[in-house]
C-alpha positions in Angstrom: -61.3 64.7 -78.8 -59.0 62.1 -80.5 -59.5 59.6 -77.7 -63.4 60.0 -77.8 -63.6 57.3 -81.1 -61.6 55.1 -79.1 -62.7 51.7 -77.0 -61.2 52.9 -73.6 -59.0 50.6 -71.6 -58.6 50.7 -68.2 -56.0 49.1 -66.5 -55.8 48.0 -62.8 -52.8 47.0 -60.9 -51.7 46.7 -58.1 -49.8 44.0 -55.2 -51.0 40.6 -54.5 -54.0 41.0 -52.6 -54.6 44.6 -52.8 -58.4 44.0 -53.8 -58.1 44.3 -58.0 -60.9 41.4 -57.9 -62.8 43.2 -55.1 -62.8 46.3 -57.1 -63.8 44.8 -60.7 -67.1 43.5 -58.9 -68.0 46.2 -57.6 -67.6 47.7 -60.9 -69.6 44.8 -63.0 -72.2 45.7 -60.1 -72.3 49.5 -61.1 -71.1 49.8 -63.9 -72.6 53.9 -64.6 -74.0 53.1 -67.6 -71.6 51.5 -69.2 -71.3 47.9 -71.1 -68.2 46.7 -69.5 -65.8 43.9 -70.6 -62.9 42.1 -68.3 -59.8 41.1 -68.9 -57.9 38.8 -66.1 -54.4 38.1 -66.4 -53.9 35.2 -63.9 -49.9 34.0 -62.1 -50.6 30.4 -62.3 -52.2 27.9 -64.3 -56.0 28.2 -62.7 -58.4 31.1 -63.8 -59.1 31.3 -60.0 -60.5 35.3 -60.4 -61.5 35.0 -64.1 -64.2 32.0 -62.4 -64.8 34.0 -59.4 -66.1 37.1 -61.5 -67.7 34.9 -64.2 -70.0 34.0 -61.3 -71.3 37.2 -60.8 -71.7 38.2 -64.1 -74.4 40.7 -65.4 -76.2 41.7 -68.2 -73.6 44.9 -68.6 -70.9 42.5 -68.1 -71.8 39.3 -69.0 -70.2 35.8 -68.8 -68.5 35.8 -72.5 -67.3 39.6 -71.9 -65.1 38.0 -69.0 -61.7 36.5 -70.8 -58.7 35.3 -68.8 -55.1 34.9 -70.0 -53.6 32.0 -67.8 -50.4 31.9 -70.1 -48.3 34.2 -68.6 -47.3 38.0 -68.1 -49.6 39.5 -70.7 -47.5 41.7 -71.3 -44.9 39.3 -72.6 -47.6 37.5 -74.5 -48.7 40.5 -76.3 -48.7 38.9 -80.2 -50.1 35.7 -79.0 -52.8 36.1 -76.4 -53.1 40.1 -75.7 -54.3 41.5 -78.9 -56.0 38.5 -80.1 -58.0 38.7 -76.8 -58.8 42.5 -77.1 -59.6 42.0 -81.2 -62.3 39.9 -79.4 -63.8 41.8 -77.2 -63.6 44.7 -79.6 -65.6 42.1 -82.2 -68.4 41.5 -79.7 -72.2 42.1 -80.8 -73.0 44.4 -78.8 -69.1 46.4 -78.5 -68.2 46.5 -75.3 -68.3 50.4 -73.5 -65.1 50.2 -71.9 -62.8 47.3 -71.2 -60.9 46.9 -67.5 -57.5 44.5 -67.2 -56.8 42.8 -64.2 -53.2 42.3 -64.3 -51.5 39.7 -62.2 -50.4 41.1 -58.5 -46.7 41.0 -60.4 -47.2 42.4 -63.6 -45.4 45.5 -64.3 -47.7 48.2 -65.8 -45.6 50.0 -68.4 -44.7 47.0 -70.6 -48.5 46.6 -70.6 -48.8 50.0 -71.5 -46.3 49.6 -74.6 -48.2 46.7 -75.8 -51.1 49.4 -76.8 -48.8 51.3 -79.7 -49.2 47.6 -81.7 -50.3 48.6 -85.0 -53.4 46.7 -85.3 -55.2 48.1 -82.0 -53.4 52.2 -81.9 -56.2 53.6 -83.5 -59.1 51.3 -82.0 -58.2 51.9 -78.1 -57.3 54.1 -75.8 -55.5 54.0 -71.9 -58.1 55.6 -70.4 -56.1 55.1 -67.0 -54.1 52.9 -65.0 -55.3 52.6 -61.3 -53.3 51.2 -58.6 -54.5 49.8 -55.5 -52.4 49.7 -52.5 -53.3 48.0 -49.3 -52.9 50.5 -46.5 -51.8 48.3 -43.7 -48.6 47.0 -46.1 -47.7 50.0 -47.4 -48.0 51.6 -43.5 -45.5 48.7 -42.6 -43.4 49.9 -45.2 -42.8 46.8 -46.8 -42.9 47.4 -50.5 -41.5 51.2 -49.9 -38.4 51.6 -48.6 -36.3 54.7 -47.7 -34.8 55.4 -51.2 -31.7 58.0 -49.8 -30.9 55.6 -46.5 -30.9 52.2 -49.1 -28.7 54.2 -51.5 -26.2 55.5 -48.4 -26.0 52.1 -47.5 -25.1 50.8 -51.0 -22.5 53.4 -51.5 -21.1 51.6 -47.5 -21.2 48.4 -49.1 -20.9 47.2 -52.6 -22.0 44.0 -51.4 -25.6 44.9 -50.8 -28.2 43.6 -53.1 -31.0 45.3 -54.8 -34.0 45.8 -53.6 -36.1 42.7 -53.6 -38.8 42.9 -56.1 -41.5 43.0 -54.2 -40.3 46.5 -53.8 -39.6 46.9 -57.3 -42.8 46.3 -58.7 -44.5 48.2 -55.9 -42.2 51.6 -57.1 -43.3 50.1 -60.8 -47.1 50.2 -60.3 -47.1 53.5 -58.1 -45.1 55.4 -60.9 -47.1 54.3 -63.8 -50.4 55.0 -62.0 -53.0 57.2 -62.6 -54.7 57.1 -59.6 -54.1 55.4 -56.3 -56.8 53.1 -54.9 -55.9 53.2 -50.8 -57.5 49.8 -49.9 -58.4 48.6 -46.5 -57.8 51.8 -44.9 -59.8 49.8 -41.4 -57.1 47.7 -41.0 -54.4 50.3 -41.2 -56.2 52.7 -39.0 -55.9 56.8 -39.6 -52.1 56.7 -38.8 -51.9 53.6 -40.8 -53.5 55.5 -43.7 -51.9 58.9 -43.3 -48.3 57.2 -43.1 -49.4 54.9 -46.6 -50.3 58.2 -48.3 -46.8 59.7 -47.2 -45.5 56.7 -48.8 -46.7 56.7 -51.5 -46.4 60.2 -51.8 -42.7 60.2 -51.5 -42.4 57.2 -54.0 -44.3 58.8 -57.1 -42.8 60.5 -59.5 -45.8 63.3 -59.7 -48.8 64.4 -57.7 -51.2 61.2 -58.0 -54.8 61.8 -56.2 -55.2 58.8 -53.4 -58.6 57.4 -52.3 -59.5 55.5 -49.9 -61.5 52.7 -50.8 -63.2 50.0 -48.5 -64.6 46.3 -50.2 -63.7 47.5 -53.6 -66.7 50.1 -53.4 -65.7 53.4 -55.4 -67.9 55.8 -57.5 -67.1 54.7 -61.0 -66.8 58.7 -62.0 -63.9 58.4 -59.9 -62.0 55.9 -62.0 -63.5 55.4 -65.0 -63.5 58.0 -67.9 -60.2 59.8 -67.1 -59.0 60.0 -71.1 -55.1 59.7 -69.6 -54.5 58.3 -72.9 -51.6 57.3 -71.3 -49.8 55.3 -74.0 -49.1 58.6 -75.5 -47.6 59.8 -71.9 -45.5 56.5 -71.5 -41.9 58.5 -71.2 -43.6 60.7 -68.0 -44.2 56.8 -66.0 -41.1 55.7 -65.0 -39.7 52.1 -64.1 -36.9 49.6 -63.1 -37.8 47.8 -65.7 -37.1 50.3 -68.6 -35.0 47.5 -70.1 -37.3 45.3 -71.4 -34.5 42.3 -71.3 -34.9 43.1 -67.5 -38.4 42.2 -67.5 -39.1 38.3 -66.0 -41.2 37.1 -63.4 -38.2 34.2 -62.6 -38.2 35.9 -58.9 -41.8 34.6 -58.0 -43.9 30.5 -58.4 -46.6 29.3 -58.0 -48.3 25.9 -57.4 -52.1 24.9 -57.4 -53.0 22.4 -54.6 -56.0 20.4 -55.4 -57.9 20.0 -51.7 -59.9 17.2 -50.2 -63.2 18.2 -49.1 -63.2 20.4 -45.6 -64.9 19.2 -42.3 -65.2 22.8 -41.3 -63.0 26.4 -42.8 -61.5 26.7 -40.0 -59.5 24.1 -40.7 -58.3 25.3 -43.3 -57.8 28.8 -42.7 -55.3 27.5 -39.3 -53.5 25.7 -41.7 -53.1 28.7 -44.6 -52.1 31.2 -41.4 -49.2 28.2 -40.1 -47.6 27.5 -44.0 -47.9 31.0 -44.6 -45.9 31.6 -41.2 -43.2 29.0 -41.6 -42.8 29.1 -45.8 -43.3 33.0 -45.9 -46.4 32.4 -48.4 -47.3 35.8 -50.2 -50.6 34.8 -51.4 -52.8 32.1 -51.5 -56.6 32.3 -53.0 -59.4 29.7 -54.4 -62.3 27.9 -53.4 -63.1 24.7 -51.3 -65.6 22.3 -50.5 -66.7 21.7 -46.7 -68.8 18.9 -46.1 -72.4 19.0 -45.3 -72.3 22.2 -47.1 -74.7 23.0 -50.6 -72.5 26.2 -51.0 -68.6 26.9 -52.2 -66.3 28.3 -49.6 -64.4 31.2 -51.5 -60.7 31.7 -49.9 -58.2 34.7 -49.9 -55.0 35.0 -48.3 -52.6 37.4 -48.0 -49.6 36.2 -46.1 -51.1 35.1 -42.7 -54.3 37.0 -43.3 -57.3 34.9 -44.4 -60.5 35.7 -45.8 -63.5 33.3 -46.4 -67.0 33.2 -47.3 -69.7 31.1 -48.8 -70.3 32.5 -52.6 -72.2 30.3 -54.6 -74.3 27.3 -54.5 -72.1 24.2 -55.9 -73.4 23.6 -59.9 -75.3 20.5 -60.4 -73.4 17.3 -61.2 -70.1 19.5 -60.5 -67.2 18.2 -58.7 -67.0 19.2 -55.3 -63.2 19.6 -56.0 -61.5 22.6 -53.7 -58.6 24.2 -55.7 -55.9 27.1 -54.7 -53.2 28.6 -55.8 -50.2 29.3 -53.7 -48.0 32.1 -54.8 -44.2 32.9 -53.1 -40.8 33.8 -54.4 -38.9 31.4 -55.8 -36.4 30.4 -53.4 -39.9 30.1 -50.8 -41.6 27.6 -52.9 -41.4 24.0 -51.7 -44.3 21.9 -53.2 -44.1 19.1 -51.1 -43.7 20.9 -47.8 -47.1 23.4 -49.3 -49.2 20.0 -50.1 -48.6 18.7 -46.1 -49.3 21.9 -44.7 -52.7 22.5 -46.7 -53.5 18.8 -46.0 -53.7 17.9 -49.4 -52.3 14.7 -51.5 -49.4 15.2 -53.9 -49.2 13.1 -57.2 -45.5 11.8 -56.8 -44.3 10.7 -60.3 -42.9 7.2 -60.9 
């Protein structure tokens, strides 16, 4: 009954484009009652999902409940920008019901998780749960789990081999420090796309974790919110690669934000995300854009080759019609000028 007093937290992780954004609307949109406030921990130097949800803020969540940390890993920021940020939410007039945290599509949960025994939030909040999402389709394709016993029969062949890469490594991170798991476009995977996932990620966590399937971000909030995990007390049972915290450094991934010209038609640009994304194995790319002749904001989301769009809101009045992404890939990927070319956009060379 401990954890009843306490402001519950609830954290969601999960890969680059798994749908953490989706899902926190839906939530803001049904929120069961609850007065909700968001934290979004961005990879890059653009708020591009802390604006998105501020645009479809409510009154159980509104605009100034909605607080981004742009500044890096939050949990690597946690005396400078995480607790200060959650001392202000917890100040609010009316308190927030429950706060959710976005974490970036390469934070690694359980530092995050360690940053809730700091002495001046303990006994104020509570990890009410950590829920990882998963997109079906990659974890079908077995990109981000690989077979543990044949990597490790390999390794003992040859000293040579490296580690896995850490894409996979955060995936194994998230899926062991997870509450739940958040099966996301199951559609796309198909039913032996989904099955195979759930085997996955079956075989990769380190206890029994209950697996929905969830379509557009739209799940029941009984089903993830409310859980009392309290799982900063339960940190020892949520294991990591990262245990080290010296090991912990996002050095492996960049990202870049490409200011764009305004669009004759998306189309245009979406043939031109899928080609860069092709030939400069892009991981993610997501923002907005303007397209000429029209009143509304073309909203963009990428996930390697696969682009989404839509029209979300009308363009403010006397706002720039100024289209902005970011591009996010490993390190040794990242080539600024080749990325401005292939979006079609115009790169500030310095003298």
């Amino acid at each position: 009954m401990k954890t009843l007093t306490k402001l519950p937290v609830t954290v969601i992780t999960g890969f680059l484009g798994s749908g953490k954004t989706t899902l926190i609307r839906h939530l803001m949109q049904n929120p069961g009652g609850r007065r909700l406030a968001v934290v979004v921990n961005e990879f890059g130097d653009v708020g591009v999902d802390g604006e998105i949800l501020k645009s479809c803020a409510i009154p159980d969540c509104p605009a100034e409940n909605i607080m981004e940390l742009a500044n890096g890993c939050i949990c690597c920021t946690v005396a400078d920008d995480f607790i200060p940020t959650i001392e202000a939410l917890m100040a609010l007039d009316p308190r927030p019901d429950h706060i959710l945290i976005e974490t970036s599509g390469l934070a690694l949960p359980k530092p995050l998780l360690k940053a809730f025994d700091w002495p001046d939030i303990r006994s104020k909040i509570t990890v009410d749960g950590v829920i990882a999402l998963a997109d079906a389709e990659a974890v079908a394709a077995g990109r981000f789990a690989p077979d543990v016993a044949r990597v490790d029969a390999q390794r003992a062949a040859d000293d040579s081999l490296d580690h896995e890469t850490p894409l996979s490594e955060v995936f194994e991170d998230q899926i062991s420090c997870a509450d739940i798991i958040l099966l996301t476009k199951p559609d796309l995977a198909g039913p032996e796309g989904v099955t195979k996932a759930r085997e996955i990620i079956a075989a990769e966590a380190p206890r029994p974790l209950p697996v929905v399937e969830v379509a557009e971000g739209a799940v029941d909030p009984r089903v993830i919110l409310g859980l009392e995990a309290a799982a900063e007390d339960d940190i020892d049972a949520r294991p990591s690669h990262h245990d080290d915290p010296h090991d912990h450094d996002h050095e492996d991934f960049e990202s870049i934000v490409v200011d764009l010209p305004e669009l004759d038609s998306p189309e245009a640009l979406v043939r031109r995300i899928e080609e860069m994304a092709k030939s400069q194995n892009i991981l993610r790319v997501k923002g907005y854009a303007a397209v000429a002749g029209k009143p509304m904001r073309l909203l963009v989301q990428a996930v390697g080759a696969r682009v989404r769009h839509q029209y979300d809101r009308p363009w403010g009045p006397g706002e720039s019609r100024q289209g902005r992404v970011v591009v996010i890939a490993e390190h040794d990927d990242i080539d600024t000028a080749r990325i401005h070319t292939a979006l079609g956009a115009v790169q500030e060379v310095a003298e």
